[in-house]
C-alpha positions in Angstrom: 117.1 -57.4 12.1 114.3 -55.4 13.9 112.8 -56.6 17.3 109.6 -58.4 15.3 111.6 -60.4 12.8 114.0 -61.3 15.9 110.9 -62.6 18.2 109.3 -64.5 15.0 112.8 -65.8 14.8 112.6 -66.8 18.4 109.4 -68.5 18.0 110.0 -70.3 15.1 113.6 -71.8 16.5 111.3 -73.1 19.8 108.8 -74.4 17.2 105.7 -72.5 18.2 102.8 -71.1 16.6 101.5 -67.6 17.3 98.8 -69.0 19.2 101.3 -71.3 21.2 103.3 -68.9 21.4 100.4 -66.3 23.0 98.8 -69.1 25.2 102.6 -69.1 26.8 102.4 -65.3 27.3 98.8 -65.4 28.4 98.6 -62.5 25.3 95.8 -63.3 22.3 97.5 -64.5 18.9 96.7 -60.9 17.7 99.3 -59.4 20.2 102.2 -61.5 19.1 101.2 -60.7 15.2 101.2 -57.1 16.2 104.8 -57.3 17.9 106.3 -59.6 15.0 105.0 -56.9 12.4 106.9 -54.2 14.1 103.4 -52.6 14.9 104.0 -53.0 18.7 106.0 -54.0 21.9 105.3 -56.2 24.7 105.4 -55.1 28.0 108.1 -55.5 30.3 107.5 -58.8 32.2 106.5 -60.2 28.6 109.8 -59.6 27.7 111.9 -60.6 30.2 110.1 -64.0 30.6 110.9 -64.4 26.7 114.4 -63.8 27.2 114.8 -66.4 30.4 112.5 -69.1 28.6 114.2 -68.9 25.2 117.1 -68.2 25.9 117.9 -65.0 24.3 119.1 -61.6 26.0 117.6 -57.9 25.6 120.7 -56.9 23.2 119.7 -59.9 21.0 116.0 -58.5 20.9 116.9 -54.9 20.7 120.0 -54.6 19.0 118.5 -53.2 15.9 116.1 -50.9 17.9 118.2 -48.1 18.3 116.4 -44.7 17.1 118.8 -43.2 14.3 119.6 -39.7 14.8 118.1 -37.0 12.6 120.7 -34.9 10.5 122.2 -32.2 12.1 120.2 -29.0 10.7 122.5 -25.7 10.9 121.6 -23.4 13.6 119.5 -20.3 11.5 121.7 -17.1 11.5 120.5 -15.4 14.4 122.0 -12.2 16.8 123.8 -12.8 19.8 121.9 -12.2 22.9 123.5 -9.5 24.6 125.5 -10.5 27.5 124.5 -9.4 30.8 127.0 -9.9 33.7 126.1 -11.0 36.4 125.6 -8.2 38.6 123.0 -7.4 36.2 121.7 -10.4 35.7 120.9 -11.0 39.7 119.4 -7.4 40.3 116.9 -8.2 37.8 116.2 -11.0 39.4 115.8 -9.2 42.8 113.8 -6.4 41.3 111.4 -9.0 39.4 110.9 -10.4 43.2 109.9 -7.2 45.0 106.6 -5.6 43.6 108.0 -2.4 45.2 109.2 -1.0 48.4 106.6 -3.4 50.2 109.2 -4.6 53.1 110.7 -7.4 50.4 114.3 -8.1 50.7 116.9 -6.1 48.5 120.6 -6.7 47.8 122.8 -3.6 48.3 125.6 -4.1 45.6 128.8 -2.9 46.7 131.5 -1.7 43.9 133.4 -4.9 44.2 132.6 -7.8 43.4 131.8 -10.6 44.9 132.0 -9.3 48.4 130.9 -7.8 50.8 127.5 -7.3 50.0 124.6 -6.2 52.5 121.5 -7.1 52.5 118.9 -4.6 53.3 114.8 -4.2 53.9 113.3 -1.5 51.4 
């Protein structure tokens, strides 16, 4: 049962009108026809109040709600990405950072990995 049919369902059992039933929200009659015919959903503090004056809790309301889940779509066939380690990976990064030899910071890689390494001005 979706949330509208529940809430007309919670209306009804408290035997109230759409009009009552708005006057009691301080909503117009239109709002609660909107919610009730799935167009819409009251906001927070509408909801809540329903659920302490009628009894009823948010898993009641929303149990239906849940958005289903699209079909997985098989990933297109596509080429690996090369793999880049990560020495390379970081001196790109350091290179992409310094314009050129304007006084930025560079990282002297030794030919170990992952220490020592020095850091240098350019």
């Amino acid at each position: 049962m979706a949330f509208g049919e529940r809430l007309q369902e919670v209306r009804r059992r408290a035997g109230l009108t759409q009009e009552q039933f708005a006057a009691e929200l301080n909503v117009s009659r239109q709002a609660v026809s909107k919610w009730e015919s799935c167009r819409g959903y009251p906001e927070i503090e509408k909801i809540l109040y329903i659920c302490n004056r009628y009894q009823v809790s948010l898993d009641e309301l929303f149990s239906q709600e849940v958005p289903r889940q699209a079909p997985a779509q098989p990933a297109p066939d596509t080429p690996p990405l090369p793999e880049k380690t990560l020495k390379t990976a970081l001196s790109a990064f350091f290179a992409n950072l310094s314009p050129g030899k304007s006084g930025w910071v560079s990282v002297q890689w030794p030919g170990r990995w992952p220490w020592p390494w020095r850091w240098g001005f350019v």
